[in-house]
C-alpha positions in Angstrom: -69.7 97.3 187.2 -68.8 94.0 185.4 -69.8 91.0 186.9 -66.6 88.3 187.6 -66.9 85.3 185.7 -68.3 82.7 187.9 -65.8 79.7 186.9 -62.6 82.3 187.3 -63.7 82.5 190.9 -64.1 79.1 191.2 -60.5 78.4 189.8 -58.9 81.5 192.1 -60.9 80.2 195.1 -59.0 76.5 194.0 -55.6 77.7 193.7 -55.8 79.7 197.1 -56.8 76.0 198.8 -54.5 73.6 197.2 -51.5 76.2 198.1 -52.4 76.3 201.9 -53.1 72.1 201.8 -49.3 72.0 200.3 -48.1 74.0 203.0 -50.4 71.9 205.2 -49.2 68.5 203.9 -45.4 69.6 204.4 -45.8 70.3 207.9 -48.1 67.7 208.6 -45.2 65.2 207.0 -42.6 66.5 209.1 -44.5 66.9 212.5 -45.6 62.8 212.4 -41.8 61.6 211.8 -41.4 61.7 215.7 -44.9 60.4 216.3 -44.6 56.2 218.0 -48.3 55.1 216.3 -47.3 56.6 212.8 -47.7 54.0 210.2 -45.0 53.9 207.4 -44.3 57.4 205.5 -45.2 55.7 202.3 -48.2 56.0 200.1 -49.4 58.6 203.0 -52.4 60.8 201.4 -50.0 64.3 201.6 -48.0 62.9 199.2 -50.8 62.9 197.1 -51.5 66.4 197.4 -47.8 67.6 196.4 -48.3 65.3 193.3 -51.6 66.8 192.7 -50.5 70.9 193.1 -47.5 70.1 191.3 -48.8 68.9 187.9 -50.4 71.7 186.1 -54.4 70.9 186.0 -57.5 72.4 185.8 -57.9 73.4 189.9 -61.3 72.5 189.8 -60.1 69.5 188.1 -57.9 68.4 190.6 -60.5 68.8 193.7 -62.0 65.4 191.9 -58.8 63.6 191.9 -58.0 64.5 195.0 -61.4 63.2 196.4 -60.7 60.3 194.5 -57.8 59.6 196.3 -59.1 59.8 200.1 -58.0 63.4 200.6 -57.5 63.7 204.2 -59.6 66.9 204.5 -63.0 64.3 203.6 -64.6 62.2 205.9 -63.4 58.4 205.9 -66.3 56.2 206.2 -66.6 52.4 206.5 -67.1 50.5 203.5 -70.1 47.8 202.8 -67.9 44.7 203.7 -66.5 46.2 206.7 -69.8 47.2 208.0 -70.9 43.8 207.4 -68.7 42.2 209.1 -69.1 44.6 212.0 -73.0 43.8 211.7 -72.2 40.4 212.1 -70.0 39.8 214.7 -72.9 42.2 217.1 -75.4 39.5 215.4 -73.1 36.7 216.7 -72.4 38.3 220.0 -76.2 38.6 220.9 -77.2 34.9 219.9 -75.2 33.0 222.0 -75.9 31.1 225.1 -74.6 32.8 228.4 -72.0 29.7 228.4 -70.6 31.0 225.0 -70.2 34.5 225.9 -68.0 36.3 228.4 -68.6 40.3 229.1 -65.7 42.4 230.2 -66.2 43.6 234.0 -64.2 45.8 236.5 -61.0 44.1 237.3 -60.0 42.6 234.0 -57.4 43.4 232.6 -57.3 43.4 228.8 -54.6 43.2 226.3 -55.2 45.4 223.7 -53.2 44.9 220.2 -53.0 47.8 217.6 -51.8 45.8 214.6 -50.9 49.2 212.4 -48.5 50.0 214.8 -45.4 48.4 216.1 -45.8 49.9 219.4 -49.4 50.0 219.5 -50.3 47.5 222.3 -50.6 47.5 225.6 -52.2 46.4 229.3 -55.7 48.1 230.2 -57.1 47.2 233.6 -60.7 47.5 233.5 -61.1 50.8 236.2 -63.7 51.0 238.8 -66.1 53.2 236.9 -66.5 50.4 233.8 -63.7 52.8 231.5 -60.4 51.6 229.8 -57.6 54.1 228.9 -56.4 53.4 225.7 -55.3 57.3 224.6 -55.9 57.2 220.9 -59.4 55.9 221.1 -60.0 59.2 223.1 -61.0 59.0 227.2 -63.6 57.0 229.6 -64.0 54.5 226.6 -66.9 52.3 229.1 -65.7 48.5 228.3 -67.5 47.0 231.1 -70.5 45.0 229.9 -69.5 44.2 226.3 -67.9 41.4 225.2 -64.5 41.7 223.4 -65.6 42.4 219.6 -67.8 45.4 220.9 -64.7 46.5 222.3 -62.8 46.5 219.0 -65.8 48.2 217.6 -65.4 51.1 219.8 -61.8 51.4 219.7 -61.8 50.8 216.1 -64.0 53.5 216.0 -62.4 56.2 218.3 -58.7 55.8 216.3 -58.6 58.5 214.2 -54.5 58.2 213.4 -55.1 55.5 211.2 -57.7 55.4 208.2 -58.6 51.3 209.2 -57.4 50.9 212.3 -56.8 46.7 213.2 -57.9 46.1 217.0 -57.4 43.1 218.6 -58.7 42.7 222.4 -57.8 39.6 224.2 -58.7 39.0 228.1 -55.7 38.1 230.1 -56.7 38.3 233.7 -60.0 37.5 234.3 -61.0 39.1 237.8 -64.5 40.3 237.1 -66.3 37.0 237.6 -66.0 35.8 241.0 -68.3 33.0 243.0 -67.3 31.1 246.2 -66.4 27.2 246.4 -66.8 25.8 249.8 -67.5 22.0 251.8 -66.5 18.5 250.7 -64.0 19.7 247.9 -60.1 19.7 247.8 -60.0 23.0 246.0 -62.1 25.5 248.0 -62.1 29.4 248.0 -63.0 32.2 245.5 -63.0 31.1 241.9 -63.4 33.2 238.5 -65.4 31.9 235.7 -64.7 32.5 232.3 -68.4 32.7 230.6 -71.3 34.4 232.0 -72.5 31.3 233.3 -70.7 27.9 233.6 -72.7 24.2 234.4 -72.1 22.6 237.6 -70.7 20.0 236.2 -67.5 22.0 235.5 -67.5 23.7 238.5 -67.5 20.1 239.9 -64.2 19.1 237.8 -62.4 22.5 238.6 -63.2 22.4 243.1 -62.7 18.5 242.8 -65.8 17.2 244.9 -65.4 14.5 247.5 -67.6 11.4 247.0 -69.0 11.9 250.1 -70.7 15.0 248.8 -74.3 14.2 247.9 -76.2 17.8 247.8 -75.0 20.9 246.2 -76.7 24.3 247.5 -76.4 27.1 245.5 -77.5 30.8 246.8 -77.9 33.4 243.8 -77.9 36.3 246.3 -77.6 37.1 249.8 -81.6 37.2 250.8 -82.2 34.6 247.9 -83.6 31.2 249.5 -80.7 28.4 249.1 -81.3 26.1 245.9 -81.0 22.4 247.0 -79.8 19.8 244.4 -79.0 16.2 244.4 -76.0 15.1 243.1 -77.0 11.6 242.1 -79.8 13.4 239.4 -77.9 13.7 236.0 -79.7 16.8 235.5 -78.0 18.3 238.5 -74.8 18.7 236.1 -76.5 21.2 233.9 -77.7 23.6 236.9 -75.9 26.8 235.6 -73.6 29.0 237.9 -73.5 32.5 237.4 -70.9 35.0 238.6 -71.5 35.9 242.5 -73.1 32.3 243.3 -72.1 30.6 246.1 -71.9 26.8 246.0 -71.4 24.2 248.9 -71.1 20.7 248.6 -72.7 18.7 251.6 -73.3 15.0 252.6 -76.5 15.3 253.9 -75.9 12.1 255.9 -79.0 9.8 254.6 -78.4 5.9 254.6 -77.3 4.3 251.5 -78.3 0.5 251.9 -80.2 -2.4 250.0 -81.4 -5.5 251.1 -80.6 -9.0 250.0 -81.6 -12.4 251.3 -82.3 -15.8 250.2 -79.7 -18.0 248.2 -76.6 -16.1 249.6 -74.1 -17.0 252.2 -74.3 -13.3 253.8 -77.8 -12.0 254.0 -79.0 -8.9 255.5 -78.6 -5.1 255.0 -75.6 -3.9 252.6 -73.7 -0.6 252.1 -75.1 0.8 248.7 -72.8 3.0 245.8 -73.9 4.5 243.2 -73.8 1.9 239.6 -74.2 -1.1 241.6 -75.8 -3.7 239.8 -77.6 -6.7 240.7 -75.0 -9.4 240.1 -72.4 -7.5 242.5 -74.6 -7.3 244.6 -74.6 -11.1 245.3 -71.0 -10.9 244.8 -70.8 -8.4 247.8 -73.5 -10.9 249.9 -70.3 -14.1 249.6 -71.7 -15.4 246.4 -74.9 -17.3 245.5 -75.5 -20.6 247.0 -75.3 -23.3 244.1 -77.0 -21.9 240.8 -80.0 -19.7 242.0 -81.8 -18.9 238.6 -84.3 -16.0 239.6 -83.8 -12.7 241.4 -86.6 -10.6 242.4 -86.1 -6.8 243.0 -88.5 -4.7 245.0 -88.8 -1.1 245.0 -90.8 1.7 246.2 -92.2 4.2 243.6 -92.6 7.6 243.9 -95.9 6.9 245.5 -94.0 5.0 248.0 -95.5 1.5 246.5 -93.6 -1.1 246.6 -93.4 -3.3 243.5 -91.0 -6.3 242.1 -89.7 -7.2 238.8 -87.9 -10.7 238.0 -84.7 -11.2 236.4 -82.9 -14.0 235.0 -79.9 -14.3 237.6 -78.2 -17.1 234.8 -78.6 -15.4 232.0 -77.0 -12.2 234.0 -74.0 -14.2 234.9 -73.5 -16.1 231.4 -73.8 -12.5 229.5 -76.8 -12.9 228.1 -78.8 -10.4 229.8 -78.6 -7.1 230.6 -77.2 -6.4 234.5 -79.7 -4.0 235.8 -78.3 -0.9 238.2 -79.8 -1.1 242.3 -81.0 2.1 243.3 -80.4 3.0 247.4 -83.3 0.7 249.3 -84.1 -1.9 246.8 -84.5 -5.2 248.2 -83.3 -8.2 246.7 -84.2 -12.0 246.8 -82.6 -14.7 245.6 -84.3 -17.5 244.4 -83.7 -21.3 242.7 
């Protein structure tokens, strides 16, 4: 029996494929006229394969050009740069400070933009289970937890109508987030954040806190002890606030005063604010009597010592010294 010649049956075996892909790429053609996500008809791969089973090459020939020109029938796999860039935006995502960042939760809703198509976006509320249901990414795509570029990753990846499919995910109701305002503030009640933490010093801005207010106690979780912390410590502002805090703002009702006596014409025990200095404070005892030159101010330290430091009251008053800031129960004499 005589053996076939192997590269007859390579060319037969060619022929029978390209004449079933031609039959293949007409009905393909045809069947995505009607489809609303199909990009533009032109340049499409099945083109292509007409042009290709048309012209009379070598079969085996033509499976290289074919390949060459993305057949459809061969996996499409990311190139270098767009893996890159895909590396890099997880890089980015992972490196920033919880103020930077902002992961999707249930609740959300999402506006999702498929740039290759005209009528490619659309609303996704973020569902109870942590899924999204955007169809052509396939089902119980989980976007709860992940920030918006891992998103686009994940849809990007589970589009399989388009050979680069452009996602865009914005959030446009954020609902996911929630901690509680309450006390001394005009705008109380149930607030969202935008980050995965914020400071307090927004949250501040945002429930618009009533001078009064001097403490702010924070409780992380129901059976977590309450955080206490002064509002008058400049570090207080940077205390960070993460989602399902509670914050109240309190007076905690402690008497602000200082002392003055001495060359003044009202003497005695004065409401204190915060940023008073010394020379308003003789201002706010009726003045100095003649032209005192020295003021003295005691103050406890945090050993509850009491010590006094000298200042030029003159120099104060023409400008030439620095006006030093009273803290709550310093007293104050004036002197000639």
């Amino acid at each position: 029996m005589k053996v076939p010649n192997k590269r007859l049956m390579i060319i037969a075996a060619a022929s029978m494929l390209f004449t079933s892909m031609a039959g293949f790429a007409q009905i393909s053609g045809s069947s995505k006229r009607n489809n609303p996500y199909s990009p533009s008809p032109a340049g499409r791969n099945d083109e292509k394969q007409v042009a290709v089973v048309s012209a009379k090459i070598d079969p085996v020939e033509a499976v290289f050009i074919m390949q060459s020109q993305n057949s459809p029938i061969l996996e499409e796999r990311p190139n270098i740069a767009q893996t890159t860039v895909k590396f890099a935006k997880r890089i980015e995502s992972n490196s920033r400070t919880p103020t930077e960042i902002y992961k999707v939760g249930i609740g959300d809703v999402l506006l999702i933009n498929l740039k290759n198509s005209p009528q490619g976006s659309r609303y996704c509320t973020v569902r109870s289970d942590g899924t999204i249901n955007f169809p052509l990414a396939g089902e119980g795509l989980i976007a709860a937890g992940q920030t918006v570029e891992v998103i686009e990753e994940m849809l990007a990846s589970g589009i399989t109508l388009f050979p680069d499919p452009q996602i865009e995910v914005r959030v446009r109701e954020f609902g996911s987030h929630k901690i509680t305002i309450s006390g001394l503030v005009e705008n109380p009640g149930e607030k969202n954040l935008q980050r995965e933490a914020m400071p307090l010093y927004a949250i501040r801005s945002e429930a618009v806190v009533s001078p009064k207010a001097t403490k702010a106690l924070i409780r992380r979780a129901p059976l977590v002890k309450l955080e206490s912390y002064d509002l008058e410590n400049a570090e207080t502002d940077n205390v960070l606030i993460y989602p399902g805090n509670s914050v109240e703002f309190i007076s905690d009702n402690r008497s602000k005063s200082y002392y003055i006596t001495g060359e003044v014409n009202s003497t005695g025990q004065k409401d204190y604010s915060s940023g008073l200095t010394l020379y308003q404070a003789v201002i706010a005892a009726g003045g100095a009597k003649g032209n005192p030159k020295k003021a003295m101010i005691g103050r406890k330290d945090d050993k509850g010592l009491f010590s006094s430091t000298e200042y030029n009251l003159r120099s104060i008053k023409d400008g030439k010294a620095a006006d030093p800031v009273l803290e709550s129960g310093d007293v104050i004499e004036i002197r000639k």
